[in-house]
C-alpha positions in Angstrom: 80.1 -33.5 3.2 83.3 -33.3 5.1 83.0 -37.4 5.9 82.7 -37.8 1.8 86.1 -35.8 1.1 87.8 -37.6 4.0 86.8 -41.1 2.5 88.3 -39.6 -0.9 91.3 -38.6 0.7 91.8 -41.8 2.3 91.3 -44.0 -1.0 94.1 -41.6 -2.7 96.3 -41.7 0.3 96.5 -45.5 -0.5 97.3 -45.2 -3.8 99.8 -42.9 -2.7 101.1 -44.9 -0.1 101.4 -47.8 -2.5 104.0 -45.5 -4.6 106.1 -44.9 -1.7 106.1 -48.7 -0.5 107.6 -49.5 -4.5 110.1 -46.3 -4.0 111.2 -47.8 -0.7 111.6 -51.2 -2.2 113.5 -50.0 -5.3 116.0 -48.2 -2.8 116.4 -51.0 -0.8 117.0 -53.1 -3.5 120.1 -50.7 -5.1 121.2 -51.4 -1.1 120.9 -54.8 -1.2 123.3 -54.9 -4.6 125.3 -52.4 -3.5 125.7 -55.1 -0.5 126.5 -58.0 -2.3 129.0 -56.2 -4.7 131.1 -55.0 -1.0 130.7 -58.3 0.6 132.2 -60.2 -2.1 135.0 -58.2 -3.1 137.7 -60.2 -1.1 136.8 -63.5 -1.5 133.6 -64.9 -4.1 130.2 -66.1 -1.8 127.7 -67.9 -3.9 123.9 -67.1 -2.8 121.8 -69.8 -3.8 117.9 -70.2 -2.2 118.6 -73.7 -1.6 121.1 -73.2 0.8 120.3 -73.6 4.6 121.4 -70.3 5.9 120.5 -68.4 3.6 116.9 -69.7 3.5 116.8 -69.4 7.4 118.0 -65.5 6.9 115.3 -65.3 5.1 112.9 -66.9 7.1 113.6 -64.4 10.0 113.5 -61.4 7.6 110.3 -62.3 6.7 109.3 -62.5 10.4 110.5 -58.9 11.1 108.3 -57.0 9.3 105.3 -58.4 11.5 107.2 -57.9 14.7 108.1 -54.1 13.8 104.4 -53.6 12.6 103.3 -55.7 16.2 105.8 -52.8 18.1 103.9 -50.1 16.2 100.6 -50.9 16.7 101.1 -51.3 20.9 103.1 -47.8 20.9 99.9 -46.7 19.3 97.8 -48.1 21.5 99.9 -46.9 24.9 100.0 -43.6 23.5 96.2 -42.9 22.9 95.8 -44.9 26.3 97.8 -41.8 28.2 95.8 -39.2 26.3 92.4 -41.1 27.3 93.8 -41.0 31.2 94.8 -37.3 31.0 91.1 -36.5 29.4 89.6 -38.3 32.4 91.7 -36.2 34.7 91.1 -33.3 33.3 87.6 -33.6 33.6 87.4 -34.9 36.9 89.9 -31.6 37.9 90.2 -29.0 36.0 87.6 -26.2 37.3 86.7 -22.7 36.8 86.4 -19.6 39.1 83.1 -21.0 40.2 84.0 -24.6 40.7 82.3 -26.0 37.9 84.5 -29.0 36.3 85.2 -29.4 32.8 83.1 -32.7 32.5 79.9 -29.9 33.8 80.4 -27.8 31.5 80.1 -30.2 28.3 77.2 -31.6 29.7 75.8 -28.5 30.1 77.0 -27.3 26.1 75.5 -30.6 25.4 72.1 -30.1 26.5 71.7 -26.6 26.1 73.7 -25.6 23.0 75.5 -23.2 24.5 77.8 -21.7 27.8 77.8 -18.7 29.3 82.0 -17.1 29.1 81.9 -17.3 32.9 80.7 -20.6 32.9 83.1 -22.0 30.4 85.8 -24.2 31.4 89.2 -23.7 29.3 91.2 -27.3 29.0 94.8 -28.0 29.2 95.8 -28.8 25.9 99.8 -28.1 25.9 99.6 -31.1 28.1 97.8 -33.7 25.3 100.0 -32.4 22.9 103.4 -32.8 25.3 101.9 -36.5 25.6 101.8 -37.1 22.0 105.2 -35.2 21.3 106.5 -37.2 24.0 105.2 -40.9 22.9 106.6 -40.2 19.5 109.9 -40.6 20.4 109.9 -42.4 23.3 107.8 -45.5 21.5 110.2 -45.6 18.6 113.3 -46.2 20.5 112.0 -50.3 20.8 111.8 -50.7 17.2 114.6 -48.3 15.9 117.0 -50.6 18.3 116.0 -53.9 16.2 115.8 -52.6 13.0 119.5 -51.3 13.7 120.5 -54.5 15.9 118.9 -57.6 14.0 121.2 -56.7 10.9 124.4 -56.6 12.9 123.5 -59.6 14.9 123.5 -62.0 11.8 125.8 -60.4 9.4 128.4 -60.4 12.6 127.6 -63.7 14.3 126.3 -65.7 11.2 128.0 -63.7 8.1 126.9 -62.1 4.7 124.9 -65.0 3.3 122.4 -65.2 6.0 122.1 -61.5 6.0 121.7 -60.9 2.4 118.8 -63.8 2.9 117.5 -61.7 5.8 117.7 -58.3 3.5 115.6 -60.3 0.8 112.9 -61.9 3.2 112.2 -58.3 4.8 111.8 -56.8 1.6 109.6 -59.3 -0.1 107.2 -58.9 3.6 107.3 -56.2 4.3 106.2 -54.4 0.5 103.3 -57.0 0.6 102.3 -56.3 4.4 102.9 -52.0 4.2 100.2 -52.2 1.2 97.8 -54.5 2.8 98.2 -52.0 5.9 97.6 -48.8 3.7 94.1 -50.4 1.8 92.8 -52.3 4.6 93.1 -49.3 7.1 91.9 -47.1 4.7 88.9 -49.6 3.8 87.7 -49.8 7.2 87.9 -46.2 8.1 85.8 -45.6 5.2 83.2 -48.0 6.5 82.5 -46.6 9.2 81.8 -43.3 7.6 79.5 -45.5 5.3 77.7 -46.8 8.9 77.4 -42.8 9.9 76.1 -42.0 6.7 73.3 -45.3 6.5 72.6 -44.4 10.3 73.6 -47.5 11.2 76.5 -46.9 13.5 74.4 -47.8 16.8 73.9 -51.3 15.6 76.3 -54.2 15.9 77.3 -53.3 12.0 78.2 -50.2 13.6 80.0 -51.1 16.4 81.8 -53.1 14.2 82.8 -50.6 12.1 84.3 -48.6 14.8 86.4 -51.6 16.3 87.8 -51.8 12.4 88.7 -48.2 12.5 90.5 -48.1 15.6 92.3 -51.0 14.3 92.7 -49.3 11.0 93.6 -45.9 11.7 97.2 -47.3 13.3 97.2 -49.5 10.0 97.4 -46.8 7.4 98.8 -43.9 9.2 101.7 -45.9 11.6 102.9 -49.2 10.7 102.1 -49.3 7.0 104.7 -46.5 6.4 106.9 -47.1 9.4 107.7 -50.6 7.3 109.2 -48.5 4.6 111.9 -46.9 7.0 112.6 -50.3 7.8 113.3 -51.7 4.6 115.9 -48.7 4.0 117.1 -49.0 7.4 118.1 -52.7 7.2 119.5 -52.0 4.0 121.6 -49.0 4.7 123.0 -50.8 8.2 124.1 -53.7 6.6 125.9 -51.3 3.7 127.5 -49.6 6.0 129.0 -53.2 7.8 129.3 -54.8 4.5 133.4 -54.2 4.9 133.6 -55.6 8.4 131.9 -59.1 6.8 133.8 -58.6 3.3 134.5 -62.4 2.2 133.5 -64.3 5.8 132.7 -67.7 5.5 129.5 -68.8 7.7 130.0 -68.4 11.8 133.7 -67.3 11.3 133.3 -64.1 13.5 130.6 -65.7 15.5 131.7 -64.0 18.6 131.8 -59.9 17.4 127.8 -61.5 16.9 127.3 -62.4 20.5 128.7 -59.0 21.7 126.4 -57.2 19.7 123.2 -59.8 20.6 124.1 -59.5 24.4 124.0 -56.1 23.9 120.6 -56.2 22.3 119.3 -57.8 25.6 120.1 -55.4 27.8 118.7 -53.1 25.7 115.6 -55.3 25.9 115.8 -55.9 29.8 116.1 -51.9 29.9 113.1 -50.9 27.7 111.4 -53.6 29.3 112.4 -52.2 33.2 111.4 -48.6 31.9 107.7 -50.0 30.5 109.1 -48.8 27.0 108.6 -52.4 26.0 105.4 -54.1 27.3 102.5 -56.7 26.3 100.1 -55.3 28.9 96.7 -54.0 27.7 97.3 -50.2 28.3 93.6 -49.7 29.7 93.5 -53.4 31.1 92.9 -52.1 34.9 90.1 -49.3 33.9 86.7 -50.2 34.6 84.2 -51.2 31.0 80.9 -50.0 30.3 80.9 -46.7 33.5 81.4 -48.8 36.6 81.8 -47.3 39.4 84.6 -45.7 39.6 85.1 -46.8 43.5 84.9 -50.5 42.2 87.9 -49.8 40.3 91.9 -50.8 41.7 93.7 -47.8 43.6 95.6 -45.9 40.6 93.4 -47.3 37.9 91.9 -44.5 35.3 88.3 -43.7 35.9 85.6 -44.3 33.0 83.2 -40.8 33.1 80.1 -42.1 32.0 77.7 -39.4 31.6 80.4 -38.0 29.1 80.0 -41.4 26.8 76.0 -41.3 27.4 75.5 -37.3 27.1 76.6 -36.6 23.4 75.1 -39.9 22.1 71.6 -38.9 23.6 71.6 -35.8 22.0 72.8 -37.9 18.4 75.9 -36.4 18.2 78.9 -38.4 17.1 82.2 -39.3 18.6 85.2 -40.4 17.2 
């Protein structure tokens, strides 16, 4: 019963989310005006589709909104990766007075129903939730720095025309790609509670329907409505340099650009040296399917395997 009101409350969280996208592209169009109107005060700039840079503005603001959804997802990904490690550790570790392991004593709730007080093992879950608090900020510094860099870089390097083309691209993207990201996620979390509920989730159908969760979950509830701060956040940077640009014919302050792109590099380079900003596969080293954990490289996170067979012999679920 639970399953059929979360399935509800996902279908209405899309529609929801849908109104939010059109709120954040009706603000982000008053910015995009409000743009325009400071940029042209000193001198008149004609913004026509046809023209070069302005097409190629818009061209890369198109692009972003994938990129920024792309950074998302793999902060996602990296985050729930450190919670599985912790988990692992915790129930290789974590003991009671009488030496039994957390991992023993779910195998023994799992078989038997039920634990004895003395025998119960207590986890430590201030440290999951210091991992999540911690991931939350520390994954959005990547894309906070180029949703606040990208705008300076071209209005700076290139000037207002290829900026307001860049303002126009991202918008246009990004509403489209932030309501794909709310249905579809929401779609294929709900059909995998339709496998659960057809008993059908052991089965390749199944196990395809958990694949398009995990991929969906990050959909609806991360990137779709991170793309909305983006939209506003483009905007409301290149407001606020709008002056600095006012009247600038194309690659006239070229070099204020390079400062500011230079500086985007290192910031790369750094986020890149602290493993901020990474392509690797966050579980790539851990062993697939309960190896042997000994088979596995010094360092790598061990896969418990009688937790993954215990509860799905006694039917329960996992999510």
């Amino acid at each position: 019963k639970t399953d059929s009101l979360d399935a509800l409350g996902n279908t209405t969280a899309a529609m929801g989310k849908g109104f939010a996208v059109g709120s954040a592209v009706l603000t982000a169009l008053s910015l995009l005006a409000a743009f325009k109107h400071e940029a042209t005060k000193e001198k008149v700039l004609h913004f026509e589709i046809w023209d070069p840079i302005l097409l190629a503005g818009t061209l890369l603001g198109a692009m972003l909104p994938f990129f920024f959804a792309a950074l998302t997802m793999m902060s996602v990904g990296k985050a729930a990766a450190e919670m599985i490690d912790e988990v692992r550790r915790q129930f290789r570790e974590i003991k009671n007075e009488k030496g039994i392991t957390l991992l023993q004593a779910i195998q023994k709730v799992t078989a038997t129903g039920s634990i004895a007080d003395e025998d119960d093992v207590e986890p430590d879950s201030d440290r999951c939730v210091q991992i999540s608090t911690r991931s939350s900020v520390k994954e959005m510094i990547a894309p906070g720095v180029y949703a606040v860099f990208t705008p300076m870089i071209t209005g700076f390097m290139v000037g207002p025309r290829m900026l307001m083309g860049l303002l126009a691209g991202c918008i246009g993207s990004a509403a489209m790609m932030a309501i794909m990201m709310g249905n579809a996620g929401g779609a294929w979390d709900n059909s995998k509670k339709l496998c659960e509920k057809l008993k059908i989730k052991k089965t390749d159908q199944g196990k395809a329907c958990v694949v398009g969760d995990t991929v969906g979950d990050p959909f609806k509830d991360t990137s779709g409505p991170s793309l909305d701060i983006l939209l506003k956040l483009m905007a409301m940077v290149s407001l606020l340099i709008a002056p600095l640009v006012d009247g600038q014919d194309d690659w006239e302050t070229w070099y204020f650009g390079l400062i500011v792109l230079v500086i985007c590099i290192i910031a790369t380079l750094v986020l890149m040296q602290k493993n901020i900003l990474t392509w690797q596969d966050p579980l790539g080293a851990a062993s697939i399917g309960g190896g042997d954990a000994s088979e596995a490289p010094a360092g790598a996170p061990t896969v418990v395997k009688a937790w993954s067979d215990g509860p799905r012999e006694a039917g329960a679920s996992i999510d």
